[in-house]
N, C-alpha and C positions, 0 to 999 in steps of 0.2 A: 619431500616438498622443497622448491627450493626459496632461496632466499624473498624474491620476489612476491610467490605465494605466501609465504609467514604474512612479510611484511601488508598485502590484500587482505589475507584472512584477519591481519590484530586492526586496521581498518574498520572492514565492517563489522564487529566485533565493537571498535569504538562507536559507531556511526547508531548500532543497536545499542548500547549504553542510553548512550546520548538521547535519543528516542524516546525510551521508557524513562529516564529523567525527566524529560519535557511533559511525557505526559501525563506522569504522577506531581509534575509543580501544576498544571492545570488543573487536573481536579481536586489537588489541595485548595487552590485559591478559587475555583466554586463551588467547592463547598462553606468554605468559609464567607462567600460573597452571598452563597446561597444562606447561610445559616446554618442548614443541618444536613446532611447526606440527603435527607428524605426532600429536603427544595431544588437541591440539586438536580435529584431525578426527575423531579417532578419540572424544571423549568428543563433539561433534556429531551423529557420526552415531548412538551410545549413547543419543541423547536425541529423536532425530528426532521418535519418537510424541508429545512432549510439545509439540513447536514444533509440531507436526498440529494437535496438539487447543488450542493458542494461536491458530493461525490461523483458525481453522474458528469460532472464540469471537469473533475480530476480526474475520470476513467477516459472522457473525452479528449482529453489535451494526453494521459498516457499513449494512449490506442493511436493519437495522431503520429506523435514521439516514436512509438515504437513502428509506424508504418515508411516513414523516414530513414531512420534507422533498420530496417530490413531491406530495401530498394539501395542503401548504400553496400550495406553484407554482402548480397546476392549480386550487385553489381563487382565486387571484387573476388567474391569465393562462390561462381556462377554452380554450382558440383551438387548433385540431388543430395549427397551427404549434409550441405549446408541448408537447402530444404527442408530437411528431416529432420534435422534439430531444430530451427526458426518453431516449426509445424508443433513439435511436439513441446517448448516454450508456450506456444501460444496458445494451447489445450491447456496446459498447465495454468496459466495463469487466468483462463476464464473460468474452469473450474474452482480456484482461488477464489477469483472475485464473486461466482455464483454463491462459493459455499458463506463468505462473509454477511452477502445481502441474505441468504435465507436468514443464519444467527440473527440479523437485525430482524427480521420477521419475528421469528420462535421467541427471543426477549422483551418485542413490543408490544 
């Protein structure tokens, strides 16, 4: 790997750090705002349709992002090889986001 990849890979690396920091200080501080773990869930789950329609607004503004960002790719590396990767990213990541919203299902 060379120098460049380290330095990507210790990146997001930090970027996933960072992440699970932010969002273990959020659910410290509702819980604590909540009272008890059990208010917490319990005002979570009171709000679930609102996290719906934040996701569905963030898959929307993704999906727009990443259709931009394809039309540029394909405009410079025109080659069915770059097809075939875009294709199978984008399998990839609705499978992703399918298999997240069922867990939201199966937990709710």
């Amino acid at each position: 790997m060379s120098m460049g990849g380290v330095r990507r890979a210790g990146l997001v690396l930090l970027w996933i750090f960072l992440l699970l920091i932010a969002v273990a200080t959020v659910n410290v501080i509702g819980i604590h705002f909540a009272g008890s773990i059990e208010g917490w869930e319990r005002w979570l789950a009171a709000h679930a349709g609102y996290f719906l329609i934040w996701r569905l607004l963030l898959y929307s503004g993704t999906a727009w992002g990443w259709l931009w960002m394809r039309r540029r790719v394909l405009a410079r590396e025109p080659g069915t090889d770059t097809r075939r990767r875009l294709l199978r990213a984008e399998i990839a990541a609705a499978l992703v986001i399918a298999a997240l919203e069922v867990s939201q299902l199966t937990l709710g």
